[in-house]
DSSP file (Angstrom, degrees, kcal/mol; ACC not computed):
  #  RESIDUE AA STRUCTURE BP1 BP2  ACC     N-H-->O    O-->H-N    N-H-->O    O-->H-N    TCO  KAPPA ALPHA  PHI   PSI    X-CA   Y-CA   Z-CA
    1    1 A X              0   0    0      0, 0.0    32,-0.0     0, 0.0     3,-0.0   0.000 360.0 360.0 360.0 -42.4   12.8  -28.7   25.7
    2    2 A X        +     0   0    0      1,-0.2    31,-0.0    31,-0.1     3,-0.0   0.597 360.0  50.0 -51.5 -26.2   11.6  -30.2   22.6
    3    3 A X  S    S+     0   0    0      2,-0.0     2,-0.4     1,-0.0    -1,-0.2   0.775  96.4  82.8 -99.2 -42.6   14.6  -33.0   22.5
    4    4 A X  S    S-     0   0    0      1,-0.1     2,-1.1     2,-0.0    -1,-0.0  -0.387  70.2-142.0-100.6 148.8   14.2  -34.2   26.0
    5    5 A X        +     0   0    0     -2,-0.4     3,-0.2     1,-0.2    -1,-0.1  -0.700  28.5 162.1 -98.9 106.0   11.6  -36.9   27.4
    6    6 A X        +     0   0    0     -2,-1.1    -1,-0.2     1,-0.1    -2,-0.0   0.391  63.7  73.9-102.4  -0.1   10.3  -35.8   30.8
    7    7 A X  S    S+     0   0    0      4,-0.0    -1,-0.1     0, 0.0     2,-0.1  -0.259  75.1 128.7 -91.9  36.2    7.2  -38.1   30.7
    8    8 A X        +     0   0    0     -3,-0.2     2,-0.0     3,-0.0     0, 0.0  -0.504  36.9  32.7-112.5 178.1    8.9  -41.6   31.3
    9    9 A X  S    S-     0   0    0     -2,-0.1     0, 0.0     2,-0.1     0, 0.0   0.093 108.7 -12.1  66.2-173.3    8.7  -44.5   33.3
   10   10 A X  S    S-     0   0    0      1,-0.1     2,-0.4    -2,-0.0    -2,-0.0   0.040  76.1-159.4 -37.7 134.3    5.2  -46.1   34.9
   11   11 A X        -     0   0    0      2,-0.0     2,-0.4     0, 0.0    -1,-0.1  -0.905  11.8-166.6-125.0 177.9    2.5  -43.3   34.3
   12   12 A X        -     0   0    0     -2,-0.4     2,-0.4     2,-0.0     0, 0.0  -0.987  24.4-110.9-146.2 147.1   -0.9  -42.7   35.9
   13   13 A X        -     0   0    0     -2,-0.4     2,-0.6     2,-0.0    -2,-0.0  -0.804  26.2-172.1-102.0 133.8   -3.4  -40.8   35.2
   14   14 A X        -     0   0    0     -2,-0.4     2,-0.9     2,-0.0    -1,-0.0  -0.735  12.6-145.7-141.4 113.6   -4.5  -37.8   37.0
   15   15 A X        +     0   0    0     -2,-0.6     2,-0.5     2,-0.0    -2,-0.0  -0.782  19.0 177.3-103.8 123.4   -7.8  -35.6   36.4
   16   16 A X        -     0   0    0     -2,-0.9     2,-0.4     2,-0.0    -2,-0.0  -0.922  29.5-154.5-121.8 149.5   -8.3  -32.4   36.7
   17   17 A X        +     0   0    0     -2,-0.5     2,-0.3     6,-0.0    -2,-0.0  -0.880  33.8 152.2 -79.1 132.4  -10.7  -29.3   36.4
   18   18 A X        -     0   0    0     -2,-0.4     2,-0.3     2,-0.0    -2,-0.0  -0.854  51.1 -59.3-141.5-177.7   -9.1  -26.1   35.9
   19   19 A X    >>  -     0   0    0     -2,-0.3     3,-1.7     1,-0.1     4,-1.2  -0.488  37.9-125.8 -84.2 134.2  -10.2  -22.9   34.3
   20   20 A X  H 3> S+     0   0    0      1,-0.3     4,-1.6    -2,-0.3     5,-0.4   0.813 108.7  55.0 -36.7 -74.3  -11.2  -22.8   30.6
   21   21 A X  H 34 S+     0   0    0      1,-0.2     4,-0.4     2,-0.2    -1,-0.3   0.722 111.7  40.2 -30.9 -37.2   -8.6  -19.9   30.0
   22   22 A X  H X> S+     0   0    0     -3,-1.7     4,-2.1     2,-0.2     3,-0.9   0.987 103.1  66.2 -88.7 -48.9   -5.7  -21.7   31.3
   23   23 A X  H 3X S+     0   0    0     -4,-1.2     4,-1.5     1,-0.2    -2,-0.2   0.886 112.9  41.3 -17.4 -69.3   -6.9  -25.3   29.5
   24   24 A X  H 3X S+     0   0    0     -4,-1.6     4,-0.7     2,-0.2    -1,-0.2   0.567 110.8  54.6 -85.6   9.2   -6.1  -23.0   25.9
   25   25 A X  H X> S+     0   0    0     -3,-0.9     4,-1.9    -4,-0.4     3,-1.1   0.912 109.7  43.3 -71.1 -68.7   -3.2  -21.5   27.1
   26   26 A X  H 3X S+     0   0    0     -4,-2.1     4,-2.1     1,-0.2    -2,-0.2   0.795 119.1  47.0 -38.8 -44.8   -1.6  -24.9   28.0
   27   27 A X  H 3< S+     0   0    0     -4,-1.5     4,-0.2    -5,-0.2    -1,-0.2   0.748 107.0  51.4 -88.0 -24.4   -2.7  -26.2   24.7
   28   28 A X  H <X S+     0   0    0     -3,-1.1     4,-1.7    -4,-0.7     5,-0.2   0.839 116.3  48.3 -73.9 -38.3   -1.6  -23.2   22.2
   29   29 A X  H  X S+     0   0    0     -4,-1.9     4,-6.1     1,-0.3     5,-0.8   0.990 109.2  47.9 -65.3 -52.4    2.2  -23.6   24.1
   30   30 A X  H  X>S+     0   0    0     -4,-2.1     4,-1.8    -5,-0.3     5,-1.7   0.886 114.8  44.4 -74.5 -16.4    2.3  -26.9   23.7
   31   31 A X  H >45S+     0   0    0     -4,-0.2     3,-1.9     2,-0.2     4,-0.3   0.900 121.8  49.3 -42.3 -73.8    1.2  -26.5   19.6
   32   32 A X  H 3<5S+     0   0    0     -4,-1.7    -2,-0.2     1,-0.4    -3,-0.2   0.650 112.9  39.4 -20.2 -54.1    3.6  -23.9   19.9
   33   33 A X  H 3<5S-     0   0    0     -4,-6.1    -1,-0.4    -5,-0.2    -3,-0.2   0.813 101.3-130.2 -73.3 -39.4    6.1  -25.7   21.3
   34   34 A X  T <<5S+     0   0    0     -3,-1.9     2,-0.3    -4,-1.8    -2,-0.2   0.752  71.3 111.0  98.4  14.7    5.5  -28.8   19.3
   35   35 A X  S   <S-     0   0    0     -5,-1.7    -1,-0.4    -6,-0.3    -2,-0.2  -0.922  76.3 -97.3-132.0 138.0    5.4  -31.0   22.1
   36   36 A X    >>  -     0   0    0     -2,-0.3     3,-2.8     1,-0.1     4,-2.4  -0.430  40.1-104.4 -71.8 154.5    2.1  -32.9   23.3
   37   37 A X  H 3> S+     0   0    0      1,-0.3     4,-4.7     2,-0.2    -1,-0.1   0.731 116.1  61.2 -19.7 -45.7    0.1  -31.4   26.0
   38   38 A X  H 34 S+     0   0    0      1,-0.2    -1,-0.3     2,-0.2     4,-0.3   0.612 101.9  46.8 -80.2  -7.5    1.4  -33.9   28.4
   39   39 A X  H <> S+     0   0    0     -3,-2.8     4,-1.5     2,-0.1    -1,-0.2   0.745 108.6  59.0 -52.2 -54.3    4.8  -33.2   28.2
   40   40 A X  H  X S+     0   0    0     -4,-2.4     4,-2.2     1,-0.2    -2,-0.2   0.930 108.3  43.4 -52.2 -37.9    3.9  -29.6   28.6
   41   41 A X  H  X S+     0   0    0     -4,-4.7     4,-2.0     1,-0.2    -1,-0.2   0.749 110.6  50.5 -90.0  -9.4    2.3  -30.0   31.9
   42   42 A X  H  4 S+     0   0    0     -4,-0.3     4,-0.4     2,-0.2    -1,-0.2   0.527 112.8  56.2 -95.2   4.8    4.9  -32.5   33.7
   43   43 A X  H >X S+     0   0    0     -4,-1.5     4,-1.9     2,-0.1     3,-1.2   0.949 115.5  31.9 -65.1 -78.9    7.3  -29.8   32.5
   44   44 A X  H 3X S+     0   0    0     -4,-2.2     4,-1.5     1,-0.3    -2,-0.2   0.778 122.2  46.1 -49.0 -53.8    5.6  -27.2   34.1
   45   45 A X  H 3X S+     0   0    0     -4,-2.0     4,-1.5     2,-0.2    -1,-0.3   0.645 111.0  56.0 -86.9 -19.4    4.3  -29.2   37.2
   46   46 A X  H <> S+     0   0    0     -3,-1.2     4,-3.3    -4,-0.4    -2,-0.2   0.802 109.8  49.4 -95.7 -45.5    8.0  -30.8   37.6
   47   47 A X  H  X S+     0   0    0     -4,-1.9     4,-0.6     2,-0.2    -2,-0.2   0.810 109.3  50.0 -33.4 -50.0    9.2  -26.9   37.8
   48   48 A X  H >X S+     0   0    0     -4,-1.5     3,-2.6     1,-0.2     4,-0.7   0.994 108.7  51.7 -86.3 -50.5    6.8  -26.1   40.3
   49   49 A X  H >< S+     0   0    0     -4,-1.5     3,-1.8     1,-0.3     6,-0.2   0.863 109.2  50.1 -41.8 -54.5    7.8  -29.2   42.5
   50   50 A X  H 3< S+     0   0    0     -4,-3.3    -1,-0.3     1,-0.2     3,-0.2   0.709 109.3  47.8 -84.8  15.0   11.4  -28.3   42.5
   51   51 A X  H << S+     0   0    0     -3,-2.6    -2,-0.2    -4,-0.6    -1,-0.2   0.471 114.6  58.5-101.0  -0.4   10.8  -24.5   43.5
   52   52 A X    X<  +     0   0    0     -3,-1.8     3,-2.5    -4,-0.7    -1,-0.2  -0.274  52.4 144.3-134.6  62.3    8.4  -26.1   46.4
   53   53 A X  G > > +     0   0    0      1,-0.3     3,-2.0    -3,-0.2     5,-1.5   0.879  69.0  62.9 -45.4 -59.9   10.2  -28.3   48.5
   54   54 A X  G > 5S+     0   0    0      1,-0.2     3,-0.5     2,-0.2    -1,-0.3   0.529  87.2  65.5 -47.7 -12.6    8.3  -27.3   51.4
   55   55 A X  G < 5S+     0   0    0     -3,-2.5    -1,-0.2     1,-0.2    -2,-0.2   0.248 109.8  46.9-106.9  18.2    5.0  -28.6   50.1
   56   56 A X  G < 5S-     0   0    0     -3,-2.0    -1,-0.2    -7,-0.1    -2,-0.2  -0.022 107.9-122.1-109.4  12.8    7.1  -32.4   50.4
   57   57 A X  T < 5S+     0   0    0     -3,-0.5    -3,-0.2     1,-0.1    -4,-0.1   0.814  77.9 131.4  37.1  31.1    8.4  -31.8   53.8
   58   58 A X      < +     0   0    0     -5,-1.5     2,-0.3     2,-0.1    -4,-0.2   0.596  61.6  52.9-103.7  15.0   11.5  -32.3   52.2
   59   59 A X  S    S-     0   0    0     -6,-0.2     2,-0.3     0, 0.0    -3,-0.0  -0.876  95.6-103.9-107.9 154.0   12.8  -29.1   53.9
   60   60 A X        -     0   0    0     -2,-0.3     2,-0.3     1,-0.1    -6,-0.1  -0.703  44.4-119.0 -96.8 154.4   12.7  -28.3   57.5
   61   61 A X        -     0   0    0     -2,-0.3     2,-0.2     1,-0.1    -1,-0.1  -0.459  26.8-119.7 -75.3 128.5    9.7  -25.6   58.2
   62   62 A X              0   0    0     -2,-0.3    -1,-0.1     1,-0.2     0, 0.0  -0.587 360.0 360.0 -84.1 160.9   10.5  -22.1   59.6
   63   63 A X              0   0    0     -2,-0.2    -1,-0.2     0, 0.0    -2,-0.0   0.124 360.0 360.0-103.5 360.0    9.3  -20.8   62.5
């Protein structure tokens, strides 16, 4: 994870609130990890996107 660059091309920047707790979780991995914060979270948010296809319509919806 450490070797590969998942933050490229044009970026924008995107604010959020979330919960205190989760803020120093995300920010002890990504010490941890060695990688800045913003890596960590389009890792993570780039994960959740391809396990939720359905929340792109890019799947057809069951009935």
């Amino acid at each position: 994870m450490r070797t590969q660059k998942h933050n490229q091309g044009e970026l924008k920047t995107l604010s959020v609130k979330i919960e205190k707790d989760v803020v120093e979780t995300v920010e002890k991995m990504a010490k941890n990890a060695g990688i800045p914060v913003d890596e960590l979270v389009v890792v993570a948010l780039k994960r959740f996107k391809s396990s939720h296809a359905e929340l792109e319509n890019k799947v057809p919806k069951l009935d």
